[in-house]
C-alpha positions in Angstrom: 0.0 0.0 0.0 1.0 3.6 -0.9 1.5 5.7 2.2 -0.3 8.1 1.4 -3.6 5.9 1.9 -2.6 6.0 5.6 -3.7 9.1 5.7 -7.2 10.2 7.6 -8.3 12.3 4.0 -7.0 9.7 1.5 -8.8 6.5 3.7 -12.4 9.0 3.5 -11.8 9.2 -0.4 -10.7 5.9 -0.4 -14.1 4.5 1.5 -15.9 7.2 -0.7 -14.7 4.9 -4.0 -15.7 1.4 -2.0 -19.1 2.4 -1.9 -18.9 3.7 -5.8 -17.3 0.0 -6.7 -20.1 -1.3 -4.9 -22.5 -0.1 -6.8 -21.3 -1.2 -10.0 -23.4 -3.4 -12.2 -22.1 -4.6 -14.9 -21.8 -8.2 -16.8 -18.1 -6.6 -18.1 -17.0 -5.8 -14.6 -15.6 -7.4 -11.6 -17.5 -7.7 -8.5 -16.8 -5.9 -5.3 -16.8 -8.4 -2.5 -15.6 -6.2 0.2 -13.0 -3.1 0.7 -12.5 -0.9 4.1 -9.9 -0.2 6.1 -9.0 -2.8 9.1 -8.3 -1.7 12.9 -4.3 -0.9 12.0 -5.3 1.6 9.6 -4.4 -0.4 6.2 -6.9 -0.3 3.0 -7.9 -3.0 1.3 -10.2 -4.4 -1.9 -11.8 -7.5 -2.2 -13.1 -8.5 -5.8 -14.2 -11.1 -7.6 -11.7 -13.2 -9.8 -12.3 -13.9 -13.2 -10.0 -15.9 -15.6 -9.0 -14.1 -18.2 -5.5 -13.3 -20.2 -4.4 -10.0 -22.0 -6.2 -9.3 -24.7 -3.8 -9.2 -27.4 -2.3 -12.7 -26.1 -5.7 -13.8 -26.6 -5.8 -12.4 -30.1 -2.5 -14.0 -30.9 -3.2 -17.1 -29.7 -6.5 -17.9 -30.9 -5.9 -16.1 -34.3 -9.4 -14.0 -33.6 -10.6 -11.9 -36.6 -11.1 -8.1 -36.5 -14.5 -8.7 -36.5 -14.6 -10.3 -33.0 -11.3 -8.0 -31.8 -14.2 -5.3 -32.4 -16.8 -7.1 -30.5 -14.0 -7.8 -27.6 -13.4 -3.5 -27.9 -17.1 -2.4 -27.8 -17.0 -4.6 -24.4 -14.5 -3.2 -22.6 -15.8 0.4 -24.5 -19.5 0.0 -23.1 -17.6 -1.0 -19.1 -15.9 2.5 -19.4 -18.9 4.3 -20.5 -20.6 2.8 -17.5 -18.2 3.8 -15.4 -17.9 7.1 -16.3 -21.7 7.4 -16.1 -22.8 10.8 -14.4 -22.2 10.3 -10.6 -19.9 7.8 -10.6 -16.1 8.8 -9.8 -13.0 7.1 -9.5 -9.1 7.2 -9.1 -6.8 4.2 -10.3 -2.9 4.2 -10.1 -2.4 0.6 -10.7 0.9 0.6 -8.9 1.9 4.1 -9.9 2.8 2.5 -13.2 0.7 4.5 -15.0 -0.9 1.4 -16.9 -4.3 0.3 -17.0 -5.2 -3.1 -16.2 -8.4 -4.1 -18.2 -10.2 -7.7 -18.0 -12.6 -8.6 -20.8 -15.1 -11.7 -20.7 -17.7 -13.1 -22.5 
């Protein structure tokens, strides 16, 4: 964990986004199971797993044909859209990497 999630303002905002995950209903989106923080201060997210593999492994692999790499792309397309629906908010630093982390399934 970053430290600056151990801070009193970021844990709010952080608890803030917990209840936004919650809410999220979507067949191209992982389930929240649980997030808070415990007793010692420390944040944490709970959400479903779902198999999957990176997408352009996948495409590699199985050969796909633009056609269904279009299909795969107005998936993940319609799970931002929902996300950035009006009223729900966000933050993501995937390990301050600055890379998204994105899981398709059908």
């Amino acid at each position: 964990m970053t430290r600056h999630l151990q801070s009193t303002p970021a844990q709010s905002h952080f608890l803030l986004e917990i209840r936004a995950l919650a809410q999220l209903e979507h067949k191209n989106i992982a389930r929240l199971l649980d997030g808070g923080v415990t007793p010692g201060g420390l944040t944490y997210v709970a959400m479903e797993y779902i198999e999957g593999r990176r997408l352009d492994s996948f495409c590699d692999e199985l050969a796909v044909s633009i056609e269904h790499v279009l299909q795969l792309i107005l998936q993940l397309c319609s799970a931002v859209d929902y996300v950035h629906s009006p009223g729900m908010t966000y933050w993501d630093d995937v390990g301050g990497a600055g890379k998204l982390s994105l899981l398709i399934s059908s």
